[in-house]
C-alpha positions in Angstrom: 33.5 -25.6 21.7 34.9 -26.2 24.9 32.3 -26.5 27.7 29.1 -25.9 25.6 26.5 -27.9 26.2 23.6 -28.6 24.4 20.4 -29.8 24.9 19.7 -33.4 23.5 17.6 -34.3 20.5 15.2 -37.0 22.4 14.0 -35.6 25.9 12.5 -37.3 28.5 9.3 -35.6 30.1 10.6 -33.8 33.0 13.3 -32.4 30.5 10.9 -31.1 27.8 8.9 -29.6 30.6 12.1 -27.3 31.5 12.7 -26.6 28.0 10.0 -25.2 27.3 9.4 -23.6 30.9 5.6 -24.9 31.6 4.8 -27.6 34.1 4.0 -31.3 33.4 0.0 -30.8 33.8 0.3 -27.7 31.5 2.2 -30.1 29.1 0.2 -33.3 29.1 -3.0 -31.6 28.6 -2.2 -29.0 25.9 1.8 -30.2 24.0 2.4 -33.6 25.0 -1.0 -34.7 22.6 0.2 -33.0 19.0 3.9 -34.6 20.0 5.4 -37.9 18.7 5.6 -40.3 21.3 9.4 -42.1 21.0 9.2 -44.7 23.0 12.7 -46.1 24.6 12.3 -49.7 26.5 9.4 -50.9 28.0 7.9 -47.9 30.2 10.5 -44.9 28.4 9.3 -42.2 26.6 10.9 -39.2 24.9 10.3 -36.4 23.3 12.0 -34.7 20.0 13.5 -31.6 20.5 12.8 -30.2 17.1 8.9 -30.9 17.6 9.4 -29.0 20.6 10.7 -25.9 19.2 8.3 -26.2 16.5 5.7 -26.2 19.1 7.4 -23.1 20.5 7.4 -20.8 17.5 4.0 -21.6 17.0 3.0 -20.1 20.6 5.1 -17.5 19.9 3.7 -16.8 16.6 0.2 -16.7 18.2 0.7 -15.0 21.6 4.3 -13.4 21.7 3.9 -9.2 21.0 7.4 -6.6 20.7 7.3 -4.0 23.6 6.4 -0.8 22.7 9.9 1.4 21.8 11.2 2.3 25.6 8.3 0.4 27.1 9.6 -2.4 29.4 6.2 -3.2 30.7 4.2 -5.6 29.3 0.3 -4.0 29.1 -2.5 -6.8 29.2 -5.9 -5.7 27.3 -8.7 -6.0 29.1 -9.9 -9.8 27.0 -6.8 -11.3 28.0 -7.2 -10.4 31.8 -11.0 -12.4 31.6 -10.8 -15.7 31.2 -14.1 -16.3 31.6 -17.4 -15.1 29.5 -19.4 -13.1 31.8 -22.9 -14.3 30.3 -22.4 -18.2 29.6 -19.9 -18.8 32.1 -17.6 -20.1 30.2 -13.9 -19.9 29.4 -12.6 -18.1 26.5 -9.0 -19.5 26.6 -10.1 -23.1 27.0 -11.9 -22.8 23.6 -8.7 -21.0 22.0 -6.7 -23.9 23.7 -9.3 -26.5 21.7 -8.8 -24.7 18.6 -5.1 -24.6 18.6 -5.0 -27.9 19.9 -6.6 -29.3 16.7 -4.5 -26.8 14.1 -1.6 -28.0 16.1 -2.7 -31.6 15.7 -3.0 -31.2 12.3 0.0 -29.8 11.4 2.2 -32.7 12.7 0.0 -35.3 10.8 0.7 -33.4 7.9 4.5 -33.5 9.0 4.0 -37.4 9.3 2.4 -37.9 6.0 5.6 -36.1 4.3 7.9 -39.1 3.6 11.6 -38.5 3.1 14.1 -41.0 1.6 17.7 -41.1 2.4 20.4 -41.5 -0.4 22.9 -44.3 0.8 
């Protein structure tokens, strides 16, 4: 295993943001509030990996499609290129965002509500 690297469990901020390729505003308003907090001295603050890439499958799950056989384009429909409702004025994705946010939030309480025990 000479000269792998891997990425480490607990990630500060400006490292989950690369991870997972999305900026820091992007990450304090829709990850960073269904994430555990680890908090490391008096102002540090990292994130778990493995939270992360639960995070990750579950976008993926939700928004990732398979290009069609020998298609290397990627074809948007017509209600993902509006944002916006044309009568109310409102945004579509920031209501999808509201309801993930709260599934998402309430899959890692349910995660923190599963206690585990460790055999010494």
């Amino acid at each position: 295993m000479s000269g792998e690297t891997f990425p480490p469990r607990f990630m500060r901020i400006n490292q989950a943001c690369f991870y997972l390729a999305v900026n820091r505003n992007y990450f304090n308003r829709y990850i960073r509030p269904i994430l555990t907090e680890i908090e490391v001295g008096e102002v540090g603050v990292r994130f778990d990996r493995l939270e992360l890439d639960d995070w990750a499958e579950d976008h993926k799950s939700r928004n990732g499609h398979h290009a069609e056989s020998g298609d290397l384009t990627c074809k948007v429909s017509k209600q993902v290129a509006s944002s916006y409702d044309e009568e109310s004025g409102t945004s579509r994705k920031q209501s999808k965002d509201m309801a993930y946010l709260e599934k998402a939030l309430a899959k890692v309480k349910s995660k923190k509500q599963k206690v585990t025990s460790i055999a010494a």
